[in-house]
N, C-alpha and C positions, 0 to 999 in steps of 0.2 A: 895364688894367694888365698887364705881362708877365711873363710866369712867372718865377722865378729860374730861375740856371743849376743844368742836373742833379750832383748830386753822386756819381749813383751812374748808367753806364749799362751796359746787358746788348746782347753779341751774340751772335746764335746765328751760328757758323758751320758754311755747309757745304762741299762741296769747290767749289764755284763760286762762291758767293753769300754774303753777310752781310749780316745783318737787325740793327736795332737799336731800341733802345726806351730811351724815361727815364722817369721818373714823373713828373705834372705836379698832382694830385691821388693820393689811397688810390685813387682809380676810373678815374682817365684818367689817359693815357699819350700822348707824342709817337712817333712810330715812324715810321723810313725802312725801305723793304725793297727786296732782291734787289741791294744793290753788288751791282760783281764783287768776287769773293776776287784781284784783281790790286792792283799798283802803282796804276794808273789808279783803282781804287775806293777803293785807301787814300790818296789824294788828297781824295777825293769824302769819305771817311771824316772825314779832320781838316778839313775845312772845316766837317759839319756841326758835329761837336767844337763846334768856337770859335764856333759860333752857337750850341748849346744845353746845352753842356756847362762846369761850372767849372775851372779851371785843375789844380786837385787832385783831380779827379775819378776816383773808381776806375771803371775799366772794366774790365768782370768777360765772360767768357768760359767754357767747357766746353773740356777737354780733349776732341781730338777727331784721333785720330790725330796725323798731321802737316797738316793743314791750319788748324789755328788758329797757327801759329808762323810764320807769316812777317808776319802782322798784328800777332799783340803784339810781335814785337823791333820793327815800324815804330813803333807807341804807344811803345812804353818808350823810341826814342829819341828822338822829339818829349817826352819828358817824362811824359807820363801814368801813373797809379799802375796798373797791370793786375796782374788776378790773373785768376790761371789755373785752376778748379776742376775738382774729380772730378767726372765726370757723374752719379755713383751720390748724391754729398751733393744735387744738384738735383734730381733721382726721388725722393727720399726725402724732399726738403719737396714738392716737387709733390703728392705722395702724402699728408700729413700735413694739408695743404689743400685736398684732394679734386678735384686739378685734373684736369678729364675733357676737354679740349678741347687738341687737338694743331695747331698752324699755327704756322710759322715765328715770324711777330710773336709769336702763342702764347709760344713759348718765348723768345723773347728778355725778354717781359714778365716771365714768370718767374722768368729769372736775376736779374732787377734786385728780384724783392721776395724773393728767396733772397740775395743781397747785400745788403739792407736790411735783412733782420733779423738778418744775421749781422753785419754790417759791423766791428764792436769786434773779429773775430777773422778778418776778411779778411787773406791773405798777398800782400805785393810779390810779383811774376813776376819773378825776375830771367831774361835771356837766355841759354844756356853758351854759355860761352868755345868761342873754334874749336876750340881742343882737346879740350872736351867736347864737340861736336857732333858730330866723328870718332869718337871712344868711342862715344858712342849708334849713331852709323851704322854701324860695325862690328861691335858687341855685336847690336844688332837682324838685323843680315843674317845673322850666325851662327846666332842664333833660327829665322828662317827658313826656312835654308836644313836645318836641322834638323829642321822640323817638318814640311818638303817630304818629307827623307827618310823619318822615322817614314809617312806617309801612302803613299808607296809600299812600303814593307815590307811595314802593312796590307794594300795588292793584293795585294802578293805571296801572301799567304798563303791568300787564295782566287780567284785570279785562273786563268783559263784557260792551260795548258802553253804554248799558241800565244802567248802577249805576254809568254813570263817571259824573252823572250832583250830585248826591250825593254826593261822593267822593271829588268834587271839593269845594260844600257846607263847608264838614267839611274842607278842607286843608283851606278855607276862613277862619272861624272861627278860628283855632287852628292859624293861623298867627297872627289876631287880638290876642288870650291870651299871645302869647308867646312873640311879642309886648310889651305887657302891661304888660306881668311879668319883662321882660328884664329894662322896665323904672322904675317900679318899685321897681326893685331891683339896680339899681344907684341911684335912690333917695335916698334909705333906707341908703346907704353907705353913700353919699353926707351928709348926716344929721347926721350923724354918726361920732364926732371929731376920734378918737380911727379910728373906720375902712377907714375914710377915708384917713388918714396919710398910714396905712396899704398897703391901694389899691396904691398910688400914692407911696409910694416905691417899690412895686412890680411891678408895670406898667413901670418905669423906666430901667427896665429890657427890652433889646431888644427882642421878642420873648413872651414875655405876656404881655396878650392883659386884659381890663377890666373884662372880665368876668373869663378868667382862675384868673387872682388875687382872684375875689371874689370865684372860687370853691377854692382854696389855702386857704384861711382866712375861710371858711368856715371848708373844713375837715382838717385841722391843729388844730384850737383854738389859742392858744396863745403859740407860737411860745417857749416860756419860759419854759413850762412844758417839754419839750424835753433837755437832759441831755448834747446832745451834734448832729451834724449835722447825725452823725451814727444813732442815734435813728431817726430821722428824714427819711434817707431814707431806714430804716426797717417799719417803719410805712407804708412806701407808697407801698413797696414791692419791691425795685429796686437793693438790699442787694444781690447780687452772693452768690449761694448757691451750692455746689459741688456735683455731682450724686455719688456714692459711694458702693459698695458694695462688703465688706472681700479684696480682691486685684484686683478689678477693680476699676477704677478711670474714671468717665465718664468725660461730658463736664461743664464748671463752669456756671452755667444759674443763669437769679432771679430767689430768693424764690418767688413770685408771693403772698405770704402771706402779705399781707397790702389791702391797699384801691386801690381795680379796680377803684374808683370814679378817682382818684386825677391820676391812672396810662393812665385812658383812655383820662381824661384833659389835661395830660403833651406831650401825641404824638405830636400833630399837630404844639402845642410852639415850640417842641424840634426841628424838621422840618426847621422850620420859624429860628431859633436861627441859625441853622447850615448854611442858608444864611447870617442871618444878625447881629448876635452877635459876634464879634468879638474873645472871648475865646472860645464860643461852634465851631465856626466856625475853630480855631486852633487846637481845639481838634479832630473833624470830618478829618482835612488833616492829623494829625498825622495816625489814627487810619485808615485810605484810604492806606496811603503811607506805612504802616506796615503789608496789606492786611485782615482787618480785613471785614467781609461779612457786607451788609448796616442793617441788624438790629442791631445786634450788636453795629453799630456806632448811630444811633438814641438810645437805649437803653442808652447808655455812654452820647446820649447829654442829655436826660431826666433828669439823675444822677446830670449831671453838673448844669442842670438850677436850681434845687432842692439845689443845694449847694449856687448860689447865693442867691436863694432867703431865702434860712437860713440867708443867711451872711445880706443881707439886713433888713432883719425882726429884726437880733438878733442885729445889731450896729447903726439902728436908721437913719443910712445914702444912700440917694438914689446910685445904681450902678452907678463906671464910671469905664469904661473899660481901661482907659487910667491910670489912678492911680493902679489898678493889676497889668497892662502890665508890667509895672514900677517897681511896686515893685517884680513882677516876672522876672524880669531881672534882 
């Protein structure tokens, strides 16, 4: 008798190859391995699809750089349900079912019983817009080419007298790029009705500044796709997550499972807000005067700015502090 079609399958991608697996039993599994990560394999790919897989079938994946995204836009435009998971939520069921065996198949089997027992709270992948692919790819090179330069400075500062006229070379250079990505990437928004309305409601926020807006508009997408502000700050990773083990009860910390992008952008606003945002500023005195330790209270203002800037993204209208106040009194 033949098996139904899979309703759930897992690839691991890597940057050349994709492995896959469905369940066929709790113990056995069908599995292709080593496509290529090309055109050519995502051929090979929807072929096996419609031989083993159901028409609705979620095809579930790891965030993995940029090599798992030319895969799922080809799925999601043949139709297929893909979600795109954080790598850390599948280490963490891994981990919770003692998985000690690492192999490609290994983990593709994996994503598919980490999709299986999540499946009622599996998310659609949607694709961004060209527009947002440019944002991501502008925002990310800026990153970059930033983090290029902090690491040369780093030389700099115990580096041998004989390479500091090098050294100094490239920090010229990577100024000029980063310059030129930075204008570049205001222009690209400036020209951009859509993003630019975006940006200029998120800038109205005290505490984000141009460029945290465009990493926001960037690793968000569109604001809409998120069901309600709770998804929104599970996505980023800022979701209190309880340490836990049979009757010990640890301390409530974030899940950390989201986007480092969006958590590393939001410190320094959050900062900047606790001076001069008026609600993150009320919330940092509460959370002072109740003795709560200063990450803690940055962490909380992160949360908070992440709320307005939902509230703003999702109601179309620029913040004013003085209308919450209000209505929060």
């Amino acid at each position: 008798m033949p098996n139904p079609p899979a309703t759930v399958v897992g690839i691991d991608v890597a940057k050349a190859t994709l492995d896959l697996a469905c369940q066929l039993t709790p113990d056995t599994y069908r599995t292709r391995g080593k496509l290529p990560n090309t055109p050519a394999g995502f051929a090979q790919l929807l072929s096996w699809l419609s031989r083993h897989a159901s028409p609705d079938a979620w095809v579930v994946m790891e965030a993995t750089n940029v090599y798992h995204e030319a895969v799922a836009t080809f799925l999601h435009a043949h139709g297929y349900r893909v979600c795109v998971v954080n790598p850390k939520q599948v280490k963490a069921y891994a981990e919770s079912e003692l998985s000690r065996t690492k192999t490609d198949k290994t983990d593709a089997k994996l994503i598919v019983r980490f999709a299986l027992s999540h499946q009622p709270r599996l998310r659609a992948w949607q694709p961004p817009t060209p527009a947002e692919r440019t944002l991501i790819a502008l925002t990310r090179r800026l990153d970059d080419l930033k983090a290029l330069r902090q690491m040369e400075c780093n030389r700099l500062d115990t580096a041998d007298p004989a390479v500091h006229a090098s050294l100094h070379a490239v920090l010229a250079t990577l100024d000029k790029q980063i310059e030129a990505t930075e204008a570049a990437l205001s222009k690209y928004i400036d020209n951009d009705p859509d993003l630019r309305q975006r940006r200029d409601l998120l800038v109205s926020i005290k505490g984000i500044s141009d460029l945290t807006a465009s990493r926001l508009m960037a690793e968000l997408g569109d604001i809409h796709r998120f069901g309600d502000v709770r998804a929104v700050v599970a996505f980023v990773g800022l979701n209190p997550a309880l340490r836990q083990s049979g009757t010990w009860r640890g301390h409530v910390r974030i899940s950390k499972i989201g986007s480092t992008v969006l958590r590393a952008a939001l410190y320094m606003p959050a900062v900047v807000a606790m001076q001069h945002n008026p609600l993150v500023r009320a919330l940092a005195q509460r959370l002072r005067a109740s003795g709560k330790p200063g990450k803690v209270i940055v962490v909380a203002a992160m949360r908070k700015l992440l709320h307005i800037a939902y509230g703003v993204l999702k109601s179309g209208r620029v913040f004013d502090p003085k209308a919450v106040l209000t209505t929060a009194g």
